[in-house]
GUMISE-120792 format. One line per field, with one value per residue (C-alpha): residue number from 1; residue in one letter; z, y, x. Coordinates in Angstrom, 2 decimals, decimal comma. Layout:
% residues N
pos NUM | ...
code a | ...
Z Z | ...
Y Y | ...
X X | ...
***
This chain:
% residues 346
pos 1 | 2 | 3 | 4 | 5 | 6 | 7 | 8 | 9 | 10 | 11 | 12 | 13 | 14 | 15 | 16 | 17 | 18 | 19 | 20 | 21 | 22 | 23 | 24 | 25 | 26 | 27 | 28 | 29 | 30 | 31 | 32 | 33 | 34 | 35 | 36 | 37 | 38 | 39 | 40 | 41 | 42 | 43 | 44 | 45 | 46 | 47 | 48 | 49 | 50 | 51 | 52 | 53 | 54 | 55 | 56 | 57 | 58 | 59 | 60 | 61 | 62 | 63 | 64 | 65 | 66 | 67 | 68 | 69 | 70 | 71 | 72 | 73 | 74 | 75 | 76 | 77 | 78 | 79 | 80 | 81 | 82 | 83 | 84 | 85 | 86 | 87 | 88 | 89 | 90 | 91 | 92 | 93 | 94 | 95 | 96 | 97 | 98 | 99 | 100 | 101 | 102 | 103 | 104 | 105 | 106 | 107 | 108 | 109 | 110 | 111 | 112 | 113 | 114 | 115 | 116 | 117 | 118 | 119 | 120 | 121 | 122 | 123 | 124 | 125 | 126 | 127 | 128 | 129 | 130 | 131 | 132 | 133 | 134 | 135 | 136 | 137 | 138 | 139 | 140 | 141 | 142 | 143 | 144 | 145 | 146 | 147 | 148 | 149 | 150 | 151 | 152 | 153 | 154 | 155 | 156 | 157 | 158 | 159 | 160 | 161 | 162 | 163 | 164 | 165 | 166 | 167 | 168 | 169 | 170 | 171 | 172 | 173 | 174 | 175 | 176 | 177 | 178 | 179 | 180 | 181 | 182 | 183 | 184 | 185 | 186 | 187 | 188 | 189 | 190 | 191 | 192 | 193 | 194 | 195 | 196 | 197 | 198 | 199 | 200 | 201 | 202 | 203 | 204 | 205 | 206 | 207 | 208 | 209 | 210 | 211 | 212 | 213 | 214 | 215 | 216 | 217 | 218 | 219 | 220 | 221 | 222 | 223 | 224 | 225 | 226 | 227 | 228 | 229 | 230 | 231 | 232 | 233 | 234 | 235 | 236 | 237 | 238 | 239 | 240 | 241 | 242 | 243 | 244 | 245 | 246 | 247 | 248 | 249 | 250 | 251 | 252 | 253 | 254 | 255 | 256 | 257 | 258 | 259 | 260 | 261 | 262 | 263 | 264 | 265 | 266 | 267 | 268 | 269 | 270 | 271 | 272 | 273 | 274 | 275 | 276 | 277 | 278 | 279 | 280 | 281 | 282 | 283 | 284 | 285 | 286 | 287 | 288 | 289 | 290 | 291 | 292 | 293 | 294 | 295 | 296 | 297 | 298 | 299 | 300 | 301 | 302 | 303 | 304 | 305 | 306 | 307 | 308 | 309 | 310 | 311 | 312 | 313 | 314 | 315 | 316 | 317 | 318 | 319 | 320 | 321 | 322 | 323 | 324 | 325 | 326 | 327 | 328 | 329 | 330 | 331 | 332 | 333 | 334 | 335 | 336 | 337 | 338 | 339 | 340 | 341 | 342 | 343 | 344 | 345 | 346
code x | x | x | x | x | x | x | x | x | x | x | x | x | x | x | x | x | x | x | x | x | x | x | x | x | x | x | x | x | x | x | x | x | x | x | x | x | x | x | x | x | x | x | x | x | x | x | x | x | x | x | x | x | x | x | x | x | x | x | x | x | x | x | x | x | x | x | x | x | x | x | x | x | x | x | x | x | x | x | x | x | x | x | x | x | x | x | x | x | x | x | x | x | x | x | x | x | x | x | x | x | x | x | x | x | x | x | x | x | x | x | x | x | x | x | x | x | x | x | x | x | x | x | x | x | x | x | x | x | x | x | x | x | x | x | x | x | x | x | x | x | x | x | x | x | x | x | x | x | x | x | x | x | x | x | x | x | x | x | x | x | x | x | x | x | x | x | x | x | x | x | x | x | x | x | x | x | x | x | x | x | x | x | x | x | x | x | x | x | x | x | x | x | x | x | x | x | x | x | x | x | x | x | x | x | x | x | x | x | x | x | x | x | x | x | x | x | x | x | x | x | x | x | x | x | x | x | x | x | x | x | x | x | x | x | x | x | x | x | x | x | x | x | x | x | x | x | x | x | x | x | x | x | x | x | x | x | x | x | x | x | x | x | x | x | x | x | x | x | x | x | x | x | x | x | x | x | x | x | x | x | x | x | x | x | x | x | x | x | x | x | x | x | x | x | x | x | x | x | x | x | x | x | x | x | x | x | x | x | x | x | x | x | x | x | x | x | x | x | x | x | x | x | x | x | x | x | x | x | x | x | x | x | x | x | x | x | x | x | x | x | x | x | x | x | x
Z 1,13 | 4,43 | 5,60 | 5,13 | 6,23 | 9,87 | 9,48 | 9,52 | 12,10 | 14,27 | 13,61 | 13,98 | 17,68 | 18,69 | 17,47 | 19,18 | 22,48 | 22,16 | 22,08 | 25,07 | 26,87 | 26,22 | 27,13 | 30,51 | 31,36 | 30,56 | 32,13 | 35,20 | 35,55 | 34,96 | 38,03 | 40,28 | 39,13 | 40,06 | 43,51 | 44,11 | 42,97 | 44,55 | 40,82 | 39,83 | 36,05 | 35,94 | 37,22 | 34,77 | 36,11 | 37,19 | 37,78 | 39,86 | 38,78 | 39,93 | 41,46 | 40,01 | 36,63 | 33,87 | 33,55 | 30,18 | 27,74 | 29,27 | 33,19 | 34,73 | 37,26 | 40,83 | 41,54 | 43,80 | 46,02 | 44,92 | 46,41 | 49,00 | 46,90 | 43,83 | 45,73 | 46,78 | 43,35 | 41,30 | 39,38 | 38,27 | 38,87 | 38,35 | 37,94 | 39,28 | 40,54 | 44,12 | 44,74 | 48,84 | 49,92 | 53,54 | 54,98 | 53,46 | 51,46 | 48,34 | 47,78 | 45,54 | 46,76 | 44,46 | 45,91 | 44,89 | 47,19 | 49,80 | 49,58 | 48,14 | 44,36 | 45,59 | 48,24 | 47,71 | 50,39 | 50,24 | 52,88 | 53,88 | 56,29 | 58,19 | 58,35 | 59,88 | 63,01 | 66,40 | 68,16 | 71,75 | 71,91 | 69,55 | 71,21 | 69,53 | 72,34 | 70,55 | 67,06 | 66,28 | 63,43 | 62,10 | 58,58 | 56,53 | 55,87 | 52,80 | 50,95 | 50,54 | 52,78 | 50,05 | 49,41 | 53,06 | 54,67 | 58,83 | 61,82 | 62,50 | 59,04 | 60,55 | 64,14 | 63,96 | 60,81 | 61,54 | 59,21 | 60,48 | 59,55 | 57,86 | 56,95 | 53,38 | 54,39 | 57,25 | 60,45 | 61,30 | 58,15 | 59,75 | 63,59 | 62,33 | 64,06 | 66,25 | 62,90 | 60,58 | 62,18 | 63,23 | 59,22 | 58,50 | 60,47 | 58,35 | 57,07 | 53,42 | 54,07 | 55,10 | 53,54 | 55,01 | 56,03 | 57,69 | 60,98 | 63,00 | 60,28 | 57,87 | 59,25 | 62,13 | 61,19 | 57,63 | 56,02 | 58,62 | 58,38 | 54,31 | 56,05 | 58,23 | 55,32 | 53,31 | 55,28 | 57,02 | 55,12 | 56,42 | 59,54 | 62,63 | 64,72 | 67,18 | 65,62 | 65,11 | 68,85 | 69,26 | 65,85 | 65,80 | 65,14 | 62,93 | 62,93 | 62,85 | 66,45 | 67,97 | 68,56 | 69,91 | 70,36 | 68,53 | 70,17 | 68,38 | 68,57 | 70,67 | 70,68 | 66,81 | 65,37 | 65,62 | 61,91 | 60,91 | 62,22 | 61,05 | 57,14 | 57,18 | 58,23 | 55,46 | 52,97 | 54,45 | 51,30 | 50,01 | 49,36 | 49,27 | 47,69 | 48,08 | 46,25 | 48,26 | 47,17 | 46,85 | 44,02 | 43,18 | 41,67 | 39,29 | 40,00 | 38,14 | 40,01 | 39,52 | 36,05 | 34,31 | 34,20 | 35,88 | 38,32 | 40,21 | 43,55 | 46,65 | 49,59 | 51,12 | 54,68 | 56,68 | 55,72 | 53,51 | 51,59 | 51,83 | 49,66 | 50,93 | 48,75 | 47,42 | 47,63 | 48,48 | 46,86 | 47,79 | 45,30 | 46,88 | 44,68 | 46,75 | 45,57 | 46,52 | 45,69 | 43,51 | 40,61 | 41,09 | 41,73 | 42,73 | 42,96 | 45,01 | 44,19 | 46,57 | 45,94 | 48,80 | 49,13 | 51,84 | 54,02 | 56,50 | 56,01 | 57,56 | 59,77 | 58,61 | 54,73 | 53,36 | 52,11 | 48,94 | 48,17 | 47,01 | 44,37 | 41,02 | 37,92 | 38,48 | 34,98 | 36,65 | 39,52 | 36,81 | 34,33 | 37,51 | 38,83 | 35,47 | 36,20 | 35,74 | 38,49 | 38,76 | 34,96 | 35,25 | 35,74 | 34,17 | 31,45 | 33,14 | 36,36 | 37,47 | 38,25 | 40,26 | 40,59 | 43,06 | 43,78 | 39,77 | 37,84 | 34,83 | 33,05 | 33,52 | 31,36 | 32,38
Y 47,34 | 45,72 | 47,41 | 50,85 | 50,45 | 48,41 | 52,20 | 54,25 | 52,46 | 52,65 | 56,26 | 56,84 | 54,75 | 57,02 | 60,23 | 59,08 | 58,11 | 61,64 | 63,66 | 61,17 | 61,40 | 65,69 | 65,67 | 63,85 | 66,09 | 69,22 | 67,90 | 66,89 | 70,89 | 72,45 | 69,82 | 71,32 | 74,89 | 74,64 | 73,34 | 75,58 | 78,49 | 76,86 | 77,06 | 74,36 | 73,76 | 74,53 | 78,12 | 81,01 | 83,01 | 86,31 | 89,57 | 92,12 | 95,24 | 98,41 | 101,37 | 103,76 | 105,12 | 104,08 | 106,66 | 108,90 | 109,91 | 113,46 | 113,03 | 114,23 | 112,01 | 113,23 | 115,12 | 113,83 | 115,78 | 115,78 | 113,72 | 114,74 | 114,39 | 115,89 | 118,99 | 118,74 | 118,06 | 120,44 | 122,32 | 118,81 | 116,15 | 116,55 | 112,98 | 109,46 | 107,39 | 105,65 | 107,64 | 108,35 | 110,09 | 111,28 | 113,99 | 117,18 | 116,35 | 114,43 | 112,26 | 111,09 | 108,18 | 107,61 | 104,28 | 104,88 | 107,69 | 106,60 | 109,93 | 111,88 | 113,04 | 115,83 | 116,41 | 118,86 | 120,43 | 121,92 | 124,66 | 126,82 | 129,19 | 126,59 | 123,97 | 126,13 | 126,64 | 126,39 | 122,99 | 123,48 | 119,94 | 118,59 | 117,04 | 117,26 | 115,06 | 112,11 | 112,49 | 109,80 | 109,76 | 106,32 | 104,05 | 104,19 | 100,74 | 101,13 | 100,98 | 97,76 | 97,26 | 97,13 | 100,82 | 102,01 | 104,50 | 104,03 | 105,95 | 104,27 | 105,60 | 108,55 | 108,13 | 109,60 | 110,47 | 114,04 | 115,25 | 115,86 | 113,94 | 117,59 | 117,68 | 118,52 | 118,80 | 121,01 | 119,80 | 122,86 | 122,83 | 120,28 | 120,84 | 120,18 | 116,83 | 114,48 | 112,12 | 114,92 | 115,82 | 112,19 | 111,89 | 114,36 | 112,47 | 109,08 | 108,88 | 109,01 | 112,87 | 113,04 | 113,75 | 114,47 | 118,23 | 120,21 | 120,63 | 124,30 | 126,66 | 125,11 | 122,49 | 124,38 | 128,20 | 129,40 | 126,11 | 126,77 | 130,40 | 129,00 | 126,96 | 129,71 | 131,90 | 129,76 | 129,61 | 133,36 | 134,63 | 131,48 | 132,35 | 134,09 | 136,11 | 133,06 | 130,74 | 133,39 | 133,48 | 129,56 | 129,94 | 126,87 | 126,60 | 123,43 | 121,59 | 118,37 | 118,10 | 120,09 | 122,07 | 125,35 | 127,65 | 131,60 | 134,55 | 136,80 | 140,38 | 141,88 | 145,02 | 145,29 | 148,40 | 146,86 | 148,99 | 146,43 | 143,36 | 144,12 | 144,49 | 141,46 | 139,43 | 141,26 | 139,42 | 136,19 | 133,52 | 131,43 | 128,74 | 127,86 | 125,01 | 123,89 | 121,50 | 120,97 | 118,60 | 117,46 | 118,27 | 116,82 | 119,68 | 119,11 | 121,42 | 122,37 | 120,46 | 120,70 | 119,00 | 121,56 | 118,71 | 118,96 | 116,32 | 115,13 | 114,00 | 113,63 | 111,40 | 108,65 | 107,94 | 104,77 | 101,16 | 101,77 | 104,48 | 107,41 | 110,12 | 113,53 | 116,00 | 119,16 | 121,55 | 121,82 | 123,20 | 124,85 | 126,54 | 128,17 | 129,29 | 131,25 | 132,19 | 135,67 | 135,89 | 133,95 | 132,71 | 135,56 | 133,47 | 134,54 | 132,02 | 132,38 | 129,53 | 129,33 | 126,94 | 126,29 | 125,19 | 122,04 | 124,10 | 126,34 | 129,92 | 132,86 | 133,83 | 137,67 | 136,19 | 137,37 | 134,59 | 136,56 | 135,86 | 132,07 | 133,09 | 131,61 | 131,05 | 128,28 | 126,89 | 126,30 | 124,15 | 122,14 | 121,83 | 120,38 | 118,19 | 117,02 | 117,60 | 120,09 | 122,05 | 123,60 | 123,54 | 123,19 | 126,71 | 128,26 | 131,24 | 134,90 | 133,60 | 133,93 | 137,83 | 137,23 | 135,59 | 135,96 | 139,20 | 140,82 | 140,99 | 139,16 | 139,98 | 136,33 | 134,73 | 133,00
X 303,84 | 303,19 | 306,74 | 305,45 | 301,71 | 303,56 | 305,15 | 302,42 | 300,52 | 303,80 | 303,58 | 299,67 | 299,90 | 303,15 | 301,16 | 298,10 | 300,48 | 301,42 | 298,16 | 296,44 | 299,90 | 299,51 | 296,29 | 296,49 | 299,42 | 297,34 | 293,89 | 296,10 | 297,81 | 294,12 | 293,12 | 295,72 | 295,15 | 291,24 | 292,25 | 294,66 | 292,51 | 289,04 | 287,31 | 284,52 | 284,91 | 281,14 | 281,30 | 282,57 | 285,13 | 283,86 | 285,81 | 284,68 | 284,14 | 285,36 | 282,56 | 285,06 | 284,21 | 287,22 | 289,33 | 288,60 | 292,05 | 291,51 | 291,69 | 294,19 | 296,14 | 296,17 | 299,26 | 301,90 | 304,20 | 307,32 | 309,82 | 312,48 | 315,05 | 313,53 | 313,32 | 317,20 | 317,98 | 315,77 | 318,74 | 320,38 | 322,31 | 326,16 | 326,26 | 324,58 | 327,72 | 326,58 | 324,05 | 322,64 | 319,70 | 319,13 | 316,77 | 317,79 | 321,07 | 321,81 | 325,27 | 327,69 | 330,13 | 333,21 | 334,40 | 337,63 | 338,63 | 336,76 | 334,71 | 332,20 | 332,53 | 329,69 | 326,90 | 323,96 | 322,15 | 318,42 | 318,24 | 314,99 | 314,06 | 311,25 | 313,80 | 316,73 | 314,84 | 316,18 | 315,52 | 317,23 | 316,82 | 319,48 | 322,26 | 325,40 | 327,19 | 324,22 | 326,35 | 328,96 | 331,06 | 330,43 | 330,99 | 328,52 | 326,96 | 325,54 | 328,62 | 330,63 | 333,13 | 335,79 | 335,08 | 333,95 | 336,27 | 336,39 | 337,32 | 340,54 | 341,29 | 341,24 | 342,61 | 346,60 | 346,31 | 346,86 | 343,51 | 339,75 | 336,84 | 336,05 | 331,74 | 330,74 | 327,15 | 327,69 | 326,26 | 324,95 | 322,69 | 321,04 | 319,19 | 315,67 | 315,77 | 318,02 | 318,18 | 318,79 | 322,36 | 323,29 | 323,01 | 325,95 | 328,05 | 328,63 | 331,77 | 330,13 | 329,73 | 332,95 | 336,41 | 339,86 | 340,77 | 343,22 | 342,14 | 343,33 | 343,34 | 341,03 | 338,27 | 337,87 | 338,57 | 337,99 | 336,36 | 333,55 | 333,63 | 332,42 | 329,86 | 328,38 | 328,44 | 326,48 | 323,17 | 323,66 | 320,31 | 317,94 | 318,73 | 316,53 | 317,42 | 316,42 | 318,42 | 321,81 | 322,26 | 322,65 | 324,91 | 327,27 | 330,55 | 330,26 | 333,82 | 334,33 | 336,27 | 334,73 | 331,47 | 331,37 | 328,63 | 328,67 | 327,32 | 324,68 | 325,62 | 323,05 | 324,70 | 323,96 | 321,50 | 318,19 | 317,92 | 320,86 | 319,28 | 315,83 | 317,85 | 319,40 | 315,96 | 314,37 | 317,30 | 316,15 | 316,54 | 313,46 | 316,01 | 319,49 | 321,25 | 324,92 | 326,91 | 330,38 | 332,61 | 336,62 | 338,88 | 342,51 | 344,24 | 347,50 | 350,67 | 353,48 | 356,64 | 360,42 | 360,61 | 358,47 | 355,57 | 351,74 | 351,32 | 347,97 | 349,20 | 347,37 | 348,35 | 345,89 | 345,74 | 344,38 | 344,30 | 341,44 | 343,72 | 341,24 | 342,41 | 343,36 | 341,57 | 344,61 | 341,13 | 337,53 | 335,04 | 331,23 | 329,27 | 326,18 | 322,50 | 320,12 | 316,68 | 316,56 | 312,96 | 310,69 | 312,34 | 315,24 | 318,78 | 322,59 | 325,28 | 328,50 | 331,47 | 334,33 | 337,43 | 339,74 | 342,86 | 343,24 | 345,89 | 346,31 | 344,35 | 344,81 | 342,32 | 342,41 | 341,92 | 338,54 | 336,09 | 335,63 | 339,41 | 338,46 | 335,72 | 336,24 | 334,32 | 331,99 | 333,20 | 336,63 | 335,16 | 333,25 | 336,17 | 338,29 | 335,38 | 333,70 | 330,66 | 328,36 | 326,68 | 323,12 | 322,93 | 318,86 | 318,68 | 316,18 | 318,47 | 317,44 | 316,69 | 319,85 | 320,85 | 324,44 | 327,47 | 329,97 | 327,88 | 328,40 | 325,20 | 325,44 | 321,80 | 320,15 | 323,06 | 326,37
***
């Protein structure tokens, strides 16, 4: 009997112990949280409130402008691997091969204006930071290599500002190309092609010649029908969007068998892309769309070759890339590709 009531007293004092010990401990944290927070314990916490009016379940939030690149990426995202946004292009960075899986450009009439000031000479190819330098392709990748640092977002996309073209020239944007024949003839031929109906008059007589090497300057034809001229300014595009990217194509070799191959170059092994693609949506007028898509082999071309010679289905450069390209397209908006009506559907 006296064993178990010596129990519960040793139980009642430990509980007891407990709750005073609790207690302190509590009381002391609500002293320190008054003095940190200036409170006397005989003032009720106030909270201000707001002039505004609460908000009712039918208000309508103010409307934000879209982001930058929203508006580059308004027909979809092929995909969301290493993503990097800059001014007026969009990219994808597969870490693997040291380049881009894809870059998208968002091109308009108001930002293809001619800015004499841009300095060209002020552009430096240069590694692109961002990117860990496990995965970060460099210049002396490059140097003897016997390939270009060949743009996917062309340079001459991009004259709105000084920062604008410095942009196109990290090494992200970036991807190994045959130089004379291809980088600097019909690749860029592609390029110039791509923005021809945002351009103004203004800005087609300072027309560059955007290679990677080097950086020549067109000449306008003066001498053209002013009838002519006047036609093509008419055409002038509301927008244009281009996705450009690499592709690794497989080819039959001796044994019968398809092979992938491509070679790497550089201590950082960039991979040498087998073709290049660029598939190009213009908004001809509101809501009214035509798509080009041009696949290119990573060779020599003959200068006499026609453009039109590399159209293909889009659904080949998609089945070869994986990804899918401008698929946000609203169904009848889109009235041409590679310059055949198709009725809206495709």
């Amino acid at each position: 009997m006296n064993r178990a009531f010596n129990f519960g007293g040793a139980l009642l004092l430990g509980a007891g112990s407990f709750l005073i010990g609790r207690y302190s401990t509590d009381f002391d944290s609500l002293r320190k949280l008054q003095a940190a927070t200036a409170v006397s314990p005989n003032v009720p916490i106030t909270v201000p409130l707001s002039s505004t009016p609460p908000m009712s379940p039918t208000d309508k939030l103010p409307d934000l402008p879209p982001s930058r690149a929203s508006q580059v990426m308004k027909f979809g995202y092929p995909g969301f691997d290493n993503l990097r946004t800059f001014e007026d292009f969009v990219l994808s960075y597969d870490r693997k091969t040291r380049t881009a899986h894809w870059v998208c450009e968002h091109l308009t009439p108001d930002r293809m204006v001619y800015v004499p000031d841009i300095d060209r000479s002020k552009c430096d190819f240069r590694p692109d930071e961002s990117i860990h330098a496990y995965f970060r392709s460099q210049n002396e990748d490059y140097r003897g290599s016997g390939y270009d640092r060949g743009h996917l977002a062309a340079a001459g996309n991009h004259r709105r500002s000084q920062n604008s073209i410095n942009q196109t020239f990290f090494l992200t944007n970036m991807s190994p190309q045959v130089g004379k024949g291809f980088n600097r003839d019909k690749w860029n031929d592609v390029e110039k092609y791509a923005r021809k109906g945002l351009l103004t008059r203004e800005v087609r007589k300072s027309e560059i010649t955007d290679t990677d090497e080097t950086f020549q300057i067109g000449v306008f034809n003066d001498g053209a029908d002013d009838a002519e001229v006047k036609k093509k300014l008419a055409k002038k595009h509301l927008n244009t969007y281009i996705l450009t990217g690499p592709l690794y194509l497989a080819r039959k070799e001796a044994d019968g068998h398809m092979y992938v191959r491509y070679k790497v170059i550089g201590k950082s092994q960039v991979a040498v892309p087998t073709h290049f693609f660029k598939v190009i949506l213009y908004e001809t007028s509101p809501n009214n769309f035509e798509l080009e898509a041009f696949l290119l082999p990573n060779e020599v071309i003959p200068d006499e070759t026609p453009i039109e010679k590399f159209h293909v289905p889009l659904d080949a450069i998609e089945r070869a890339a994986g990804f899918l390209i401008f698929d946000k397209i609203p169904k009848g908006a889109l009235k041409k590709v590679n310059g055949k009506s198709v009725g809206g559907f495709w």
